[in-house]
C-alpha positions in Angstrom: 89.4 89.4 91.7 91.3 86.0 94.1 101.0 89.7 101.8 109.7 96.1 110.9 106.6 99.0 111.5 104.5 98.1 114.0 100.6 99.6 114.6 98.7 99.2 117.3 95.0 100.1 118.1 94.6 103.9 117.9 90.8 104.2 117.4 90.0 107.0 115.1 87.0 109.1 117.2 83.4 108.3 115.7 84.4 106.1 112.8 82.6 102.8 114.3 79.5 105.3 114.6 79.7 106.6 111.3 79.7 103.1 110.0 76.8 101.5 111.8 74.8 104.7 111.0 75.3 105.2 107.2 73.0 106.8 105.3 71.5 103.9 103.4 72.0 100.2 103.3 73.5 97.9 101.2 71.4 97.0 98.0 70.5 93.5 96.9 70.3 94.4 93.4 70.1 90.4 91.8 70.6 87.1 92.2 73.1 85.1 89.5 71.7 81.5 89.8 70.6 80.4 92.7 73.8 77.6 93.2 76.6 79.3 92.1 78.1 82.1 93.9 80.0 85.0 92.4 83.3 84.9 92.7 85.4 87.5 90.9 84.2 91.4 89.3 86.1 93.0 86.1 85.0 96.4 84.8 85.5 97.7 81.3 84.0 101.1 80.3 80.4 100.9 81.3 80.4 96.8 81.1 80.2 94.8 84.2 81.5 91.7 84.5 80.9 88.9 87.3 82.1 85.3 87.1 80.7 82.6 89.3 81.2 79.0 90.6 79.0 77.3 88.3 76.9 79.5 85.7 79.7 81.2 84.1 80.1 85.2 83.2 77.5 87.7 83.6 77.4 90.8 82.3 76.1 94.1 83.3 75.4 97.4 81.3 72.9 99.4 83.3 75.7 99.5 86.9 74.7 96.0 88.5 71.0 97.0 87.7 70.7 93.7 85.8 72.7 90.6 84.8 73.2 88.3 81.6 74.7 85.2 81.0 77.1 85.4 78.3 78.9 82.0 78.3 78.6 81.5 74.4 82.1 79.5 74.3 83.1 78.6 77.5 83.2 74.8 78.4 81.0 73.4 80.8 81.8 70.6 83.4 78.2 69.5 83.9 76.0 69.0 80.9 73.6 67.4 82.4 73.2 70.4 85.0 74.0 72.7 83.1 76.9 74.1 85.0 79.7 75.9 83.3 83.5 75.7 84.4 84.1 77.8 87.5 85.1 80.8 86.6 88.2 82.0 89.0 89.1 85.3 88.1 88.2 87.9 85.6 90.7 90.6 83.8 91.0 93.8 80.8 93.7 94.2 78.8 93.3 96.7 76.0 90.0 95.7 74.2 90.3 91.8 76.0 88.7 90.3 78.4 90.3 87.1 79.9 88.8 84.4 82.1 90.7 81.8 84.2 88.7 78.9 85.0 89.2 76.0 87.1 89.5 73.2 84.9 89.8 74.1 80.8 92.4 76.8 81.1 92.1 80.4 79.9 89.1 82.4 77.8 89.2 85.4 75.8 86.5 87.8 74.5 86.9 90.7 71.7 83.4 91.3 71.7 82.4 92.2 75.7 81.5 88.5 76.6 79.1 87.4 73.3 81.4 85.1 72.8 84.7 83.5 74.6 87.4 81.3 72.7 89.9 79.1 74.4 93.7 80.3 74.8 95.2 77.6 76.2 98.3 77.3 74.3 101.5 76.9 76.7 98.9 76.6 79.7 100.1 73.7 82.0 98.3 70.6 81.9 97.6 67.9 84.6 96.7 64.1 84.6 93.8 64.5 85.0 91.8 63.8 81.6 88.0 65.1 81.9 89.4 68.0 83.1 92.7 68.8 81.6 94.4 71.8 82.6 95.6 73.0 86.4 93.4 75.8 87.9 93.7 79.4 86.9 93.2 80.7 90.5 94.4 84.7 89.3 95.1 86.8 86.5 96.4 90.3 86.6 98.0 92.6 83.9 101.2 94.9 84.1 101.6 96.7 80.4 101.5 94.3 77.8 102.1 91.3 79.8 99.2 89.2 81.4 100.2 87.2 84.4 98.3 83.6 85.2 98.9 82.1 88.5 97.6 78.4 88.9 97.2 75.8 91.0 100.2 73.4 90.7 101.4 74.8 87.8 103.1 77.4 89.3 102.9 81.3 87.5 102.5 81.6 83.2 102.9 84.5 81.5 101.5 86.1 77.8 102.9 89.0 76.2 100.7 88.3 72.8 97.4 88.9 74.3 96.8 85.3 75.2 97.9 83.7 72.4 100.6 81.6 74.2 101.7 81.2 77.9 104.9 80.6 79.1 106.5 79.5 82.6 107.5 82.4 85.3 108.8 80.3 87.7 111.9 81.2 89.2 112.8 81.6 92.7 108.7 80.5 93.5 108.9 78.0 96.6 107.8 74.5 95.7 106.0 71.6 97.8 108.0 68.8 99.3 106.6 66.6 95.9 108.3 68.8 93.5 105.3 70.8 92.6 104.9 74.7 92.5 102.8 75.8 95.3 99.5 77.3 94.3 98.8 81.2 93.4 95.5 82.5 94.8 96.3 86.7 94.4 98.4 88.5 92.3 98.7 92.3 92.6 100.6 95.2 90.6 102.2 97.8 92.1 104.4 100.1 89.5 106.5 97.8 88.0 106.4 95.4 90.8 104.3 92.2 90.6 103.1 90.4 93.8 102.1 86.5 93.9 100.7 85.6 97.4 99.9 81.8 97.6 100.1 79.1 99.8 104.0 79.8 100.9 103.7 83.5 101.9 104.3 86.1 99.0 106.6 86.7 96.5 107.8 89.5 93.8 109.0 90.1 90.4 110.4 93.7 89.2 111.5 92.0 86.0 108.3 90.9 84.6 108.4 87.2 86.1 111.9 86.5 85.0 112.7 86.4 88.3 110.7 86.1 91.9 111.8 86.7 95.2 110.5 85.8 98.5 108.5 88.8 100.1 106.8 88.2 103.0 109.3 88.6 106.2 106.4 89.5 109.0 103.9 87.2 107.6 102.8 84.9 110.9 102.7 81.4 111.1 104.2 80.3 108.3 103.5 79.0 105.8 100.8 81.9 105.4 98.3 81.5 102.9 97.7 84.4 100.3 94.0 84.7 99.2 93.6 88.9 98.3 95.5 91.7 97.8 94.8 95.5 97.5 97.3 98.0 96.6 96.5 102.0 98.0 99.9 104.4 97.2 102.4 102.8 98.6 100.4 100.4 100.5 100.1 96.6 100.2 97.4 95.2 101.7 96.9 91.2 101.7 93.9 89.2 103.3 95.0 85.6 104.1 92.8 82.5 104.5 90.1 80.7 102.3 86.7 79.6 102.8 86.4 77.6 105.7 89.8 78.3 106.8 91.5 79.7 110.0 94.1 81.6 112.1 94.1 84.2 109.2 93.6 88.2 108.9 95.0 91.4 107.1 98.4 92.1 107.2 100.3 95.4 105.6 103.4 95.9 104.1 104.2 100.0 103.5 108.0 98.9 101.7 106.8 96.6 98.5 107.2 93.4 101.1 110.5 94.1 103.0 108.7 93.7 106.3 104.5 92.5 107.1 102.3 93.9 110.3 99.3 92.2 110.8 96.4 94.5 111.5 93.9 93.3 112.8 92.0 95.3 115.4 88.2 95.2 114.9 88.2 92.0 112.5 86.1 88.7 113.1 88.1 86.0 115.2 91.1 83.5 113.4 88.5 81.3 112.2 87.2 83.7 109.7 88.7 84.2 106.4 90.0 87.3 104.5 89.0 86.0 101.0 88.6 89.5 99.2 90.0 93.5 99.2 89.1 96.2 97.4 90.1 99.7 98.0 89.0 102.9 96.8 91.7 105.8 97.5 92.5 105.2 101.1 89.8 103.8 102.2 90.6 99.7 102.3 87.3 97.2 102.2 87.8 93.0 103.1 85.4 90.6 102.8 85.0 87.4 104.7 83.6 84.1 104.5 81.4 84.5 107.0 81.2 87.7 108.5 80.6 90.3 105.9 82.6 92.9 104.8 85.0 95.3 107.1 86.3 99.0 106.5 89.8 100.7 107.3 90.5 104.1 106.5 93.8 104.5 108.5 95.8 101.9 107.0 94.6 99.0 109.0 95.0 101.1 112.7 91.3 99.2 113.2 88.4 98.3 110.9 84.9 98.3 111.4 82.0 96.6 110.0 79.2 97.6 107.8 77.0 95.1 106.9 73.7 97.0 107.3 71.5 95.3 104.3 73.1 92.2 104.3 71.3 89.8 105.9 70.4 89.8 110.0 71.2 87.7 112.1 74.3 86.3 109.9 76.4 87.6 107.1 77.2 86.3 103.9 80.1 85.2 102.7 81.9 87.9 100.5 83.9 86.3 97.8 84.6 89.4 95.6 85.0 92.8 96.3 85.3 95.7 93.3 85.1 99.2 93.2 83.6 100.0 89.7 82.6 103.8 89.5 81.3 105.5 92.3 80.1 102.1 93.8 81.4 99.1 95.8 80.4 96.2 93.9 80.4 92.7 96.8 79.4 89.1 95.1 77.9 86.7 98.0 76.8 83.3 98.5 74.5 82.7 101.3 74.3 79.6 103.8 71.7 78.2 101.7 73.3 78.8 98.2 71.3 81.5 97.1 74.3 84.1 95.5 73.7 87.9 95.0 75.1 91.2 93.9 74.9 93.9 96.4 75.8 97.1 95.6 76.7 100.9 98.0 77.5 104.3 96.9 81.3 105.0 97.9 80.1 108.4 98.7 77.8 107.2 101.1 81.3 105.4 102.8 84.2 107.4 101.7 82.7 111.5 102.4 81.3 110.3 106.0 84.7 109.1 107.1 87.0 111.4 108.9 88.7 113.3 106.9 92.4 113.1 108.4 92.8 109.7 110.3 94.5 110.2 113.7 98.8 109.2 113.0 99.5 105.7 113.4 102.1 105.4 115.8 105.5 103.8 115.7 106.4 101.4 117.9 110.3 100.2 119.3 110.2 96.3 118.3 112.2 94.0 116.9 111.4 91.2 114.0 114.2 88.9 112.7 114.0 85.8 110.4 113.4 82.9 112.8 115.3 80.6 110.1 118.0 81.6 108.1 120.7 80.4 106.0 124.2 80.8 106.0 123.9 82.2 102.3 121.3 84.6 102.8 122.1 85.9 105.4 120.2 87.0 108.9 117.8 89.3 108.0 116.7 92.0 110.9 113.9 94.1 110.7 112.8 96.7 113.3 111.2 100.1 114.1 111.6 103.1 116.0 109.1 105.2 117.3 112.0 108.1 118.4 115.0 108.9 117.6 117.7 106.7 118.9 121.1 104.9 118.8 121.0 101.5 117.6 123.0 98.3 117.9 122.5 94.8 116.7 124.6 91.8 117.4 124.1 87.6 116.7 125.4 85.9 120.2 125.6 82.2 121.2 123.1 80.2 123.5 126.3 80.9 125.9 126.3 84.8 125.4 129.6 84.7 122.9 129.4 87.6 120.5 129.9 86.6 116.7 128.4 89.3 114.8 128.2 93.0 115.7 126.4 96.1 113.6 126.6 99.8 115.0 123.6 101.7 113.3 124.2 105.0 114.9 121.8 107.3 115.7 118.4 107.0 113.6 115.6 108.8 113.4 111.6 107.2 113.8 110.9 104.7 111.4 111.1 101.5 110.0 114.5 99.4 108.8 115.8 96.3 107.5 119.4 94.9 107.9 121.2 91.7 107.0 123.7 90.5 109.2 126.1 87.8 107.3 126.0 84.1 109.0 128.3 82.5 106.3 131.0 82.1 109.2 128.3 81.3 111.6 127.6 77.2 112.1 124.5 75.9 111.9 122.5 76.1 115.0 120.7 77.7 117.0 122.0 81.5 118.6 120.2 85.1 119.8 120.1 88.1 118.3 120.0 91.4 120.5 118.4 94.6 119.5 119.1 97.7 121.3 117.3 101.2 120.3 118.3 103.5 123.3 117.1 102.3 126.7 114.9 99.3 124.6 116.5 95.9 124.7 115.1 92.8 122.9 116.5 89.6 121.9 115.2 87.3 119.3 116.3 83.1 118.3 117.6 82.7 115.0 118.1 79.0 113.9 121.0 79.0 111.0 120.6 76.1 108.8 123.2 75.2 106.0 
């Protein structure tokens, strides 16, 4: 399964060693149809499941050993071919196991994939007649509640096991036509729910009755969402999509409040993030065409380890899943050819360093670039010592309007909202100073 502190590039001593010299390779452990590639992992007990592009589910009992189709149920949008409905993304709940696919809706299995049932009441349709219903692009489960998110139709919710879906949709940004904007990761982190799409990310602490917009940080909006990976109090999103660009991995360390981008060691902007996985601290991302990447210091820098792979050029990793004691990595070569590879985490995780060297915290400032008078001007910054701080919102022509004594503060991170409801709209500065560091930032206030 398909988002201010500051970090900069502390290499940890030996870790781009210990990668490229692993004990063993990745292993290529079987090939799911040779033109569909796999594109999501679910785990329940000792059952595998992979769903792919165009051959349906597979299942696993012997740890990726060896695969079966069992797609007795699910539609199929090529009869002639042979090829099943894309299958998006894979969840459990309870004894469940739900598939969203790309064009009939939702599937549910009681019986470990023999066979697969529609639930597809409440699911939002399109025009579209030969294939009714808008993507499923993610599924994810908090409690008793499965959360869909689509493409167009914006975010559905069951609480009755699939039965029926209803809409989540509000405070989730729409396109200039009126429609919701599409839902490519969703991620749970306690009670908090994160949808990361094609407008940046958003969250729900009320079980989708209510979503707010998460993703102050995120570069050039609007950012699009295609992974998360939650470690602690970590949030971890991969942006991009196959064939994409000017994309990455960016953290967020307060549930969203404020984004970093971390990026030091990953491919350039024209490769995509498309998957995450994460196994205790140790973060994995896969990329459309560069393999897959390791953090184990919260992003400081990644390396790659793609021994096993291929040679001269790396698959594209569309999934990513720790199951077990392995990392589980669904591909699709250049030439369509799609396999499972599978690597001991101990082989990873017990050669890393043991105690990653402190991230440090930087002085630097991060406001909203556009605001509105109701909302506010919100200001985010850290501080790498302890300081006094002071924040004001000035006028092209240096007029003070807004003013905000922080005090002294210790090192760390913070987020402020300076009110702009008596400010006009327009364009004005706002100045940052943490002890002998000055910065100043535009803010555009729109009405």
């Amino acid at each position: 399964m398909k988002k201010n502190v500051w970090y900069r590039g502390v290499i940890v001593v030996g870790l781009l060693a210990i990668a490229q010299t692993a004990n063993a390779d990745w292993q290529k452990i079987d090939s799911l149809n040779s033109y569909s590639y796999i594109t999501c992992f679910a785990a329940s007990g000792t059952n595998i499941f992979a769903g792919t592009s165009k051959s349906g589910v597979f299942l696993s009992t012997d740890n990726g050993a060896t695969w079966n189709p069992v797609n007795s149920g699910l539609g199929m949008w090529d009869t002639a071919s042979g090829y099943y409905d894309p299958i998006t993304s894979l969840t459990i709940c309870g004894t469940n196991i739900f598939a969203g696919a790309s064009y009939y809706g939702i599937f549910r299995s009681t019986d470990n994939g023999a066979s697969w049932t529609p639930v597809d009441s409440g699911v939002p349709k399109n025009s579209n007649v030969s294939f009714p219903y808008f993507e499923i692009l993610s599924l994810a489960v908090n409690g008793t509640n499965i959360f869909a998110g689509t493409n167009g139709g914006g975010i559905i919710r069951s609480n009755d096991n699939g039965a029926s879906w209803t809409p989540v949709d509000s405070g989730l940004s729409k396109t200039e036509y009126g429609w919701p904007t599409n839902f490519y990761a969703l991620a749970v982190s306690g009670t908090k729910i994160f949808a990361g799409g094609d407008d940046g990310v958003f969250l729900t602490a009320d079980s989708g009755a209510s979503w707010t917009r998460a993703d102050s940080g995120l570069t050039n909006k609007p950012t699009m969402i295609s992974s998360f990976a939650v470690s602690g109090s970590s949030l971890f999103a991969g942006t991009g999509y196959p064939g994409g660009s000017n994309v990455g991995v960016f953290l967020s360390t307060n549930n969203g409040g404020i984004w970093t981008p971390i990026d030091s060691g990953l491919p350039s902007k024209t490769t995509s993030v498309v998957s995450l996985a994460v196994s205790e601290t140790t973060v994995f991302a896969g990329t459309n065409q560069n393999g897959v990447f390791l953090t184990n210091n919260n992003g400081t820098n990644w390396v790659s380890f793609n021994s096993g792979l291929g040679t001269t050029s790396f698959p594209a990793v569309y999934s990513l899943a720790v199951i077990g004691t392995n990392l589980f990595a669904g591909t699709k070569s250049g030439y369509g050819v799609s396999y499972v590879f599978r690597r001991p985490l101990s082989e990873i995780v017990n050669n890393l360093p043991s105690k990653p060297q402190a991230i440090p915290l930087q002085t630097k400032l991060n406001v909203s670039a556009f605001v509105t008078a109701q909302a506010g001007i919100k200001v985010n910054y850290s501080l790498a010592s302890r300081c006094k701080v002071g924040l004001g919102i000035y006028t092209i022509a240096g007029e003070k309007l807004v003013s905000l004594e922080q005090g002294e503060q210790a090192p760390g991170t913070f987020s402020v909202s300076l009110p702009a409801d008596k400010i006009q709209a327009g364009l004005y500065i706002c100045r940052f100073q943490a002890g002998s560091c000055r910065e100043n930032a535009l803010v555009r206030v729109m009405k």
